[in-house]
C-alpha positions as CSV (number, residue, x, y, z in Angstrom):
1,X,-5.9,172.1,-116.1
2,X,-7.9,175.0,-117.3
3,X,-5.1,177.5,-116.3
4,X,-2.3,175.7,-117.3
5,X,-3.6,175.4,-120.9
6,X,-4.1,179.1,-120.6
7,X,-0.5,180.1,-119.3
8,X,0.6,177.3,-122.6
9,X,-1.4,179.4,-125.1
10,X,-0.3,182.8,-124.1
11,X,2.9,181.8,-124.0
12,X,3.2,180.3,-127.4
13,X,3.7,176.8,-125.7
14,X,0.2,175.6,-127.5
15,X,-2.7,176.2,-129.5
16,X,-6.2,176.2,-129.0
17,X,-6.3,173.6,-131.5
18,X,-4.3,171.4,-129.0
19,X,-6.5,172.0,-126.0
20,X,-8.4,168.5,-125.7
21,X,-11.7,168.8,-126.3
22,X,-13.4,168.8,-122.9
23,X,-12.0,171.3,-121.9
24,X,-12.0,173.9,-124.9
25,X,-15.1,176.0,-123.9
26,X,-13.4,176.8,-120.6
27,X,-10.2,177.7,-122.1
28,X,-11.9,179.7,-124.5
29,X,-13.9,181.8,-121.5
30,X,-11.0,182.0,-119.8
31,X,-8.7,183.7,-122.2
32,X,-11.7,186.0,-123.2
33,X,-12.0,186.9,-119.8
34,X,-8.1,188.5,-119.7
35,X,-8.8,190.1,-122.9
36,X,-7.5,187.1,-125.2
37,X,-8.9,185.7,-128.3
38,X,-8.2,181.8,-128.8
39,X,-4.5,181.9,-130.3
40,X,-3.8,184.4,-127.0
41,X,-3.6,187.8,-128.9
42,X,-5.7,190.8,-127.2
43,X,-8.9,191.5,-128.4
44,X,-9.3,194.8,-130.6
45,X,-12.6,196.3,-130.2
């Protein structure tokens, strides 16, 4: 479910906001992990 919620938010199909809660902080990981912050845009450092 993880993945799915992060192919939905980097595709504009969701927003974090949406994600239930349970499973935010994974989400969250995840998209960090590829570069993402949580509305799916890359991370400028």
């Amino acid at each position: 479910m993880v993945a799915l919620y992060v192919a939905l938010i980097v595709n504009d199909r969701r927003t974090f906001e949406q994600v239930p809660a349970k499973l935010k902080a994974a989400v969250k990981a995840d998209l960090e992990a590829i570069g993402l912050d949580e509305n799916g845009n890359a991370i400028v450092e």
